[in-house]
C-alpha positions as CSV (number, residue, x, y, z in Angstrom):
1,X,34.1,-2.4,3.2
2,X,31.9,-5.3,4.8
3,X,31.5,-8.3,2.8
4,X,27.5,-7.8,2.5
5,X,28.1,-4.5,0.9
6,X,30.8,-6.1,-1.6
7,X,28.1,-8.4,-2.2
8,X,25.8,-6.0,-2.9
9,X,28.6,-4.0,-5.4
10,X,28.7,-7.5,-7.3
11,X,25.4,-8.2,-8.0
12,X,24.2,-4.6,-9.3
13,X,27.2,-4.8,-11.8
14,X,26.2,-8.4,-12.9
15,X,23.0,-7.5,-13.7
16,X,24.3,-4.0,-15.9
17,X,26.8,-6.2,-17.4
18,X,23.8,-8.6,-18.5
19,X,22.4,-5.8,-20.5
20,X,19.7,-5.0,-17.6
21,X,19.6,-1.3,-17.6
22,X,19.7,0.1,-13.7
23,X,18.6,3.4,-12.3
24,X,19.9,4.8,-9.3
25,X,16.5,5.9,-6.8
26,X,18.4,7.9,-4.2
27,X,22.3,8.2,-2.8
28,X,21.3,4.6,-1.3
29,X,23.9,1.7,-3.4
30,X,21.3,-0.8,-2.3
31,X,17.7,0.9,-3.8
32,X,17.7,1.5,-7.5
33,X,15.0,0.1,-10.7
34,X,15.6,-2.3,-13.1
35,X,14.2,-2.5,-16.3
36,X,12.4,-5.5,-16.8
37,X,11.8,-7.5,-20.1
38,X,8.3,-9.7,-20.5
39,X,9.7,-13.3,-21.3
40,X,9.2,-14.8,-24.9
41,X,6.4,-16.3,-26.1
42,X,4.0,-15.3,-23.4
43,X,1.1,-12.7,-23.4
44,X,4.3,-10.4,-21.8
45,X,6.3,-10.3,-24.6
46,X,7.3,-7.1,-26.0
47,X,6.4,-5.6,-22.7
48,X,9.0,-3.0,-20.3
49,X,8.4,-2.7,-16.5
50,X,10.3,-0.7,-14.1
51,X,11.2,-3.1,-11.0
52,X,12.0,-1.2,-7.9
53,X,14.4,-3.2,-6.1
54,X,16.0,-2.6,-2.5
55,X,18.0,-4.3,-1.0
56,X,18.3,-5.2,3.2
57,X,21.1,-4.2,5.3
58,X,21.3,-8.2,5.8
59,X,21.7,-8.6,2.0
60,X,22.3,-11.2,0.6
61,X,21.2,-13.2,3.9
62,X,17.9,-11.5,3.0
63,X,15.8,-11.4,0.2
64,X,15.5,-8.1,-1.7
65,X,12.1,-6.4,-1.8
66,X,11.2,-6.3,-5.5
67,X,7.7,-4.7,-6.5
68,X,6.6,-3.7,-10.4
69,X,6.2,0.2,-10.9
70,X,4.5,0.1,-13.8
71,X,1.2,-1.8,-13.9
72,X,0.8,-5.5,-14.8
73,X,-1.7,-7.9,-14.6
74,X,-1.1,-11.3,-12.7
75,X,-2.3,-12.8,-9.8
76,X,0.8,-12.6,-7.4
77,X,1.3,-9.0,-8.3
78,X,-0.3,-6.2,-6.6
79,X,-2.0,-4.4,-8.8
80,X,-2.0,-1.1,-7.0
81,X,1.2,-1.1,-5.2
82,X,3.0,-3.8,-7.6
83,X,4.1,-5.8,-4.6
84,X,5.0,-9.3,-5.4
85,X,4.1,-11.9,-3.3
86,X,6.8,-11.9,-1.4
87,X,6.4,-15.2,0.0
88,X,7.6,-16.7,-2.6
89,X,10.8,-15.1,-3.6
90,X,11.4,-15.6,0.1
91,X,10.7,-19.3,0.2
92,X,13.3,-20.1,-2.7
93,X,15.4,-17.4,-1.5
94,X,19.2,-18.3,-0.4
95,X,22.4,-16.2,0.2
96,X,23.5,-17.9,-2.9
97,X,21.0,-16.3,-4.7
98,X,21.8,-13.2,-6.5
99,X,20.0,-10.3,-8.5
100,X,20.5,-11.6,-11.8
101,X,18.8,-15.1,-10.6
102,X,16.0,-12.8,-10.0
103,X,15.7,-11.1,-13.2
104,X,17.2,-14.2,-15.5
105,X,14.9,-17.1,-13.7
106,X,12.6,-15.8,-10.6
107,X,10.6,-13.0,-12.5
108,X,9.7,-14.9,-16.0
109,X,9.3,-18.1,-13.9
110,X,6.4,-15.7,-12.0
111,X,4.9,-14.4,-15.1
112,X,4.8,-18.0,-16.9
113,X,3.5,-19.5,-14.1
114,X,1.0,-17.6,-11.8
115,X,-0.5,-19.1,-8.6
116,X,-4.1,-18.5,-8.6
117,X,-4.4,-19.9,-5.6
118,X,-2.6,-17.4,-3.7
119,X,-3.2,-14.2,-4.8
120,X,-2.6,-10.4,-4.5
121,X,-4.5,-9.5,-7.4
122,X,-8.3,-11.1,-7.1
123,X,-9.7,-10.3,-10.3
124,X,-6.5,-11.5,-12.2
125,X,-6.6,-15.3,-10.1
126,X,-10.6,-15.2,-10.7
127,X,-9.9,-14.8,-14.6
128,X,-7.2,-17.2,-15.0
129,X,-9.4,-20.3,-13.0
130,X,-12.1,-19.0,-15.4
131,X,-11.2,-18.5,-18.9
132,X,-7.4,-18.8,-19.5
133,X,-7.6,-17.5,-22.9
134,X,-9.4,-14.2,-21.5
135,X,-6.8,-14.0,-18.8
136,X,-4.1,-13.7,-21.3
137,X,-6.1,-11.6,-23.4
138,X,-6.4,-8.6,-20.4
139,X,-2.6,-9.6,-19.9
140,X,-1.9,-8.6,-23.5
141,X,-3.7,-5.4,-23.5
142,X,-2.1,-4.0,-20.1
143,X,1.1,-5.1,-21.6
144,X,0.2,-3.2,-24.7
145,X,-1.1,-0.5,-22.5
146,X,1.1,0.1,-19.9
147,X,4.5,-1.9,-20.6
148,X,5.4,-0.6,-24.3
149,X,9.0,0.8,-24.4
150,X,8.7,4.4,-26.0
151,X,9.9,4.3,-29.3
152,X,13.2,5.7,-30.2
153,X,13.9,9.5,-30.9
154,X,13.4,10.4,-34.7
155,X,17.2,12.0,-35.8
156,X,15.9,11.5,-39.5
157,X,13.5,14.6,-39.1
158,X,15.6,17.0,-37.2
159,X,17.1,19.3,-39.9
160,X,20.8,19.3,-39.2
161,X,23.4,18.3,-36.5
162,X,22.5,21.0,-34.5
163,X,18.7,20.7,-34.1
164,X,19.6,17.3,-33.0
165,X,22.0,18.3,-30.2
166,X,19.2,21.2,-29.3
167,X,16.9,18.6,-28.3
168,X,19.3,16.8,-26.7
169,X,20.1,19.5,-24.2
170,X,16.8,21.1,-23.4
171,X,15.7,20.6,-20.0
172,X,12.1,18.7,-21.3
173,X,14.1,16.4,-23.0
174,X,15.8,13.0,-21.6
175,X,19.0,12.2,-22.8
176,X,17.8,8.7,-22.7
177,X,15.5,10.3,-25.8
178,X,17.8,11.4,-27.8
179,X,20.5,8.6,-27.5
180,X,18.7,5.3,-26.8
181,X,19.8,2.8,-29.8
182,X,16.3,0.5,-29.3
C-alpha cells in the first residue's frame, strides 16, 4: 500500500474517532460525507450539514475537494452547488494538513468569518456589507430550515419490544432511525 493511500486510511479514522460521523458515497476509500456541526455561538449553531468530501489521487499533496450538500447561507459557499471557495482551503493548504484540521479549524473558521469580498454566493456578501444583523438573521432561518438534525426515533410510543424491532427492519425505515442516541 502507497504511502498516500495510508495517509488517506489515517485521516478518515481520525476524523470517526473524533466523533465526526462518515458515510461511505461509493466503493471509492477516498469519496465519502461528513457530517458537519455549526460552531458555537454563531447564527450556525444547532445546525447539521452533510460535507461531501473527496479526496485527490495526490492526497494529501492536494487539497480535498469539500462542498456542503445541504444548503447554507454564506458568502464563500455556493449556494446551489455548495462549493466552497476553494481558493482558500487551497491557499492554507499543506501536506501536513489533515481532515480533521478541516472539520476541527478550517470549516468554523469559514462560517465565523466570511469574506464578502470574494464571493460565491452574491446575495449572502451583499447582505453581510449591508446589514450584519439581517445577514445573520437569513443565516439562522436556513440553519433552522435546512440544517436541523431530525429528531430521535420515539421507542416510548411503540407498544412492546417487537413493534420496535418492526420498525427497525422495514425497508422505509433507516436503522440510523431507530438507533441514533441524539
Amino acid at each position: 500500500m502507497s504511502s498516500p493511500s495510508r495517509r488517506r486510511e489515517m485521516d478518515m479514522m481520525n476524523l470517526m474517532m473524533s466523533d465526526y460521523k462518515l458515510e461511505m458515497t461509493s466503493d471509492e476509500i477516498g469519496e465519502f460525507i461528513v457530517e458537519f456541526h455549526g460552531p458555537k455561538d454563531s447564527p450556525y449553531e444547532g445546525g447539521v450539514w452533510k460535507v461531501r468530501v473527496e479526496l485527490p489521487d495526490s492526497y494529501p499533496y492536494r487539497s480535498p475537494s469539500i462542498g456542503f450538500m445541504t444548503k447554507i447561507f454564506h458568502p464563500n459557499i455556493d449556494e446551489l452547488s455548495g462549493s466552497i471557495c476553494v481558493d482558500v482551503l487551497n491557499q492554507t493548504w499543506s501536506q501536513a494538513s489533515d481532515l480533521r484540521n478541516v472539520f476541527d479549524s478550517y470549516l468554523p473558521q469559514l462560517l465565523l468569518d466570511p469574506n464578502p469580498e470574494d464571493p460565491l454566493n452574491g446575495d449572502a456578501a451583499s447582505l453581510l456589507l449591508k446589514d450584519k444583523e439581517q445577514y445573520e438573521q437569513k443565516v439562522r432561518e436556513y440553519t433552522e430550515r435546512y440544517a436541523k438534525p431530525d429528531p430521535p426515533a420515539d421507542v416510548s410510543s411503540a407498544s412492546d419490544v417487537s413493534d420496535i424491532f418492526s420498525r427497525g427492519s422495514s425497508d422505509d425505515v433507516d436503522d440510523d432511525e431507530v438507533c441514533r442516541t441524539g
